[in-house]
N, C-alpha and C positions, 0 to 999 in steps of 0.2 A: 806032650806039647801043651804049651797055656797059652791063653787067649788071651789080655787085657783090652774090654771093653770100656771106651775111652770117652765119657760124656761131659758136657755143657750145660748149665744153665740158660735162662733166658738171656738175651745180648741187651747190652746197656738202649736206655729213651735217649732219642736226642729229639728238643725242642722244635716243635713244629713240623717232625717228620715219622713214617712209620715205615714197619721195615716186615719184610715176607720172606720166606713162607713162614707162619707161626705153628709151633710146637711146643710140647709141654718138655723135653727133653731134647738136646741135640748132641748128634756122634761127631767123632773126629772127621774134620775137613766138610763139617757140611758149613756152608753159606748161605746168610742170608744178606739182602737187597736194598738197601733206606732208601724211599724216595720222599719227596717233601708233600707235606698235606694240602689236601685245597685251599687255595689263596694263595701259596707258598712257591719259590720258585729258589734252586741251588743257586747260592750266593760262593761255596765253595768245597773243599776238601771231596775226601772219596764216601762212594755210595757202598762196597761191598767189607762183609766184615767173617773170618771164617774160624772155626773151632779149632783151639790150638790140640798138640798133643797134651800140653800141660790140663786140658780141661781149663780152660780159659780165649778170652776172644782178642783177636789182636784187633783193635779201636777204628770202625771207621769217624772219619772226619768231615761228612757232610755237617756243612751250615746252609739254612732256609731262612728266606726273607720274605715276606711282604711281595707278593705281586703288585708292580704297579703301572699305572695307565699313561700311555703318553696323552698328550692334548688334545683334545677331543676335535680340532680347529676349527676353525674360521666357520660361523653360521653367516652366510651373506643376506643383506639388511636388517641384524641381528647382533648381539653382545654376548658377551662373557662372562658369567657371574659366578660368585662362589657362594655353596647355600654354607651356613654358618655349621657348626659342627653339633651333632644333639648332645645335649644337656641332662641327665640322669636327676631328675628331684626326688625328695623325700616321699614315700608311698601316701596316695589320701586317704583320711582315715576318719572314723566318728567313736564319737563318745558311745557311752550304751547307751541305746534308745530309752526314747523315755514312754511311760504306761499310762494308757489313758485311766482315768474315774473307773472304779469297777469293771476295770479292765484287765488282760493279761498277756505274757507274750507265750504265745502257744510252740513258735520253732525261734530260737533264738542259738546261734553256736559264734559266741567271740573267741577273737585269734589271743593270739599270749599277748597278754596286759593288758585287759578287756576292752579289746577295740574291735571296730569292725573296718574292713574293707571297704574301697570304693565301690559301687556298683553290688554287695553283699544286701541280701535281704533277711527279715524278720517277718514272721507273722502273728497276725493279732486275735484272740479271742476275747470273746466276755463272760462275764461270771452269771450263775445262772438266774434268769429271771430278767438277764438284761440283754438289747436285740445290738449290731454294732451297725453302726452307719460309717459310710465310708468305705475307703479298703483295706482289704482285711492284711494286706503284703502293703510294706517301705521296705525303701534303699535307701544306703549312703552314698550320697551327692558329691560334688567335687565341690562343693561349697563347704564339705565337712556338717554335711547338716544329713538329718532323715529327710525324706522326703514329703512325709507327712504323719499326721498323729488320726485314728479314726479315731468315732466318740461312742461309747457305750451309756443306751439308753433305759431308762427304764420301761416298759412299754405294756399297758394292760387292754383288754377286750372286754366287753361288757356281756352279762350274761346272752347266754346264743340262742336264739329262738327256736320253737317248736317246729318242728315238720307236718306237714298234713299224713291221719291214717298213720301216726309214728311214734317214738318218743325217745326220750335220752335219758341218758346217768351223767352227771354231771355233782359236784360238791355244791352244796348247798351255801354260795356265796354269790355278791353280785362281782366283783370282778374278777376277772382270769389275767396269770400273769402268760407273760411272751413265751410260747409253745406248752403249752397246756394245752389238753387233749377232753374236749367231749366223745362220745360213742353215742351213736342211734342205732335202734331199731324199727323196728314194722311190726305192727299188728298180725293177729293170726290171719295166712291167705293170703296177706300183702306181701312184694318183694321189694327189697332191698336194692335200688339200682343208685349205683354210685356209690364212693368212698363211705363204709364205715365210722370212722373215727373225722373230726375236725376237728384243727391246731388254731390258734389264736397265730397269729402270724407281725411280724415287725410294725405294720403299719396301723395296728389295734384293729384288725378285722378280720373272722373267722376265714378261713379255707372252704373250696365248694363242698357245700352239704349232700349229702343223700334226696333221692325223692323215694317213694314207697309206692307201686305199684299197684295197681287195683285186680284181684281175680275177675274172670269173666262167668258170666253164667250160660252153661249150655241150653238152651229151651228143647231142643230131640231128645227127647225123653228115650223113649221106644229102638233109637237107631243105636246101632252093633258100631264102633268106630275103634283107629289105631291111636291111641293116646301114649304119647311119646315112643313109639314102637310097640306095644302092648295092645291086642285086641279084648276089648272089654265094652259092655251094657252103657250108656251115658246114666243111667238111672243105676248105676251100681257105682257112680263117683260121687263121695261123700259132699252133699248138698247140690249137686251137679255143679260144686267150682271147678275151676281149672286155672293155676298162678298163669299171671303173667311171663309169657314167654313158652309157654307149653303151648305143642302142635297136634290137633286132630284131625284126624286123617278120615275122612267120608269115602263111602263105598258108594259111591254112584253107577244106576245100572244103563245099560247100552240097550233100548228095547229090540233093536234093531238086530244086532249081534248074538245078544243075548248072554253078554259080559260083561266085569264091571271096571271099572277104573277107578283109580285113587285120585280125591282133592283135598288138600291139606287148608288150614283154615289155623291160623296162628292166637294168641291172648296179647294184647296188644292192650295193656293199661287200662284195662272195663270192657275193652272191643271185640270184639266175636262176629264173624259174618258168618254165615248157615253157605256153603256153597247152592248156589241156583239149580246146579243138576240135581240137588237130593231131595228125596219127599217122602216125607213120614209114613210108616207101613201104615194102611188105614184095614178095613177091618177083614178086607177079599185077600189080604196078602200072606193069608195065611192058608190059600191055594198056589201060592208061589214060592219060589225060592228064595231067599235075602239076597239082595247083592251081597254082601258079606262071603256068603258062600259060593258066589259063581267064580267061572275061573275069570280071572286078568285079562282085559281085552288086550292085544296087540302094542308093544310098547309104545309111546306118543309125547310129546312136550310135556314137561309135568305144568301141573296146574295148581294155582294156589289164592286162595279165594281173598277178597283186603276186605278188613273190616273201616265201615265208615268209623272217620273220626271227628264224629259232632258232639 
């Protein structure tokens, strides 16, 4: 016994209409459906069309037309009007932008036949040494025009002056051009507070400089203290400095209790306060114990002594 399996192609397009169920193959006697596409409404013939034996479709005859609207009528104390039909014009378009003075187009992509677009941007840079004023983005206008041109200047800064307690490397000229870069430093002990490096900037004036920070000097000689976490002698830190911004931590004793608590005491740009609880070991205190070595009184508000700033 033989089988002949009996297939179809896809069924013929008709204009304006689509047809289901879709398949990549179709068997004998199946059918498929045309109905008209949106906007479209059967103006006539048949909707069904089915797979012959010959492998072939016998033709439906749906035709689709144009949906259309009866009169909207009558608005009362009110008219009728018909708005005109739109009008398709030509796309708007610009020439290639044009490049200022020592200037350059940093993103530029035109369409075929070097045009650009309505509403399309460009952007602008400038060559080095020179600052751009204006903005740095134009568009094509419906005027067929950019919408504007920035101007690249040249722009220099004049040599940048000293810092107090500091100094720079700098080239040995008097003017700097537009972003060029001095570097400062600080003296031995002094710190570094604020940006490193300064840029000459568009409008010929450097960028915020650095200040340089003063050490403090500790005068307790004698006292055991925590400098930056670390228990050490005050007369065992080199010249008794301490930079700016480093914390010593006093061991002040409780006579009462007979323990000590910690007051921190900050470097504060030449400033140093001695907290008020603490008193230099004088000569009987070496029948005593150092605060240093008593235990921790009971834990409490921390305390932190402010150096005057005169």
């Amino acid at each position: 016994i033989y089988f002949l399996l009996i297939l179809c192609s896809k069924p013929r397009e008709l204009p304006f209409a689509t047809y289901q169920p879709l398949k990549i193959l179709y068997e004998f006697r199946d059918t498929v459906t045309y109905s008209c596409s949106p906007g479209y409404v059967k103006k006539s013939g048949t909707v069904k069309a089915v797979c012959l034996f010959a492998g072939n479709w016998d033709h439906a005859s749906l035709t689709c037309e144009p949906l259309r609207c009866p009169l909207p009528g009558t608005l009362i104390n009110g008219k009728l009007f018909k708005l005109k039909d739109p009008v398709c014009l030509p796309a708007i378009s610009c020439p290639p932008p044009p490049v200022p003075k020592f200037g350059a187009l940093v993103h530029y992509t035109p369409k075929v036949g070097n045009i650009s677009l309505y509403l399309d941007n460009v952007t602008y840079g400038c060559l080095p040494k020179y600052a751009l004023f204006g903005n740095e983005t134009a568009s094509c206008t419906e005027n067929k025009t950019w919408s504007h041109m920035p101007e690249c200047r040249n722009v220099q800064c004049k040599r940048p002056t000293e810092i107090d307690s500091g100094f720079m490397t700098y080239s040995p000229q008097r003017l700097y051009d537009y972003q060029e870069t001095v570097t400062y430093g600080c003296k031995p002990s002094y710190v570094l507070d604020g940006p490193k490096t300064s840029i000459c900037d568009k409008n010929g004036h450097w960028t915020l400089k650095p200040t340089c920070r003063a050490p403090c000097f500790v005068t307790t000689k004698k006292a055991t203290v925590l400098l930056n976490g670390r228990k050490t002698r005050v007369e065992d830190i080199a010249d008794q400095l301490i930079q700016h911004g480093d914390i010593i931590t006093y061991f002040c004793k409780d006579e009462k209790e007979k323990c000590s608590h910690n007051v921190e005491s900050r470097c504060q740009d030449g400033h140093f306060a001695i907290p008020s609880c603490y008193k230099d070991p004088g000569f009987f205190s070496i029948f005593s114990k150092s605060p240093s070595k008593l235990q921790p009184c009971a834990p409490q508000n921390a305390t932190q002594a402010t150096p005057p700033l005169n």
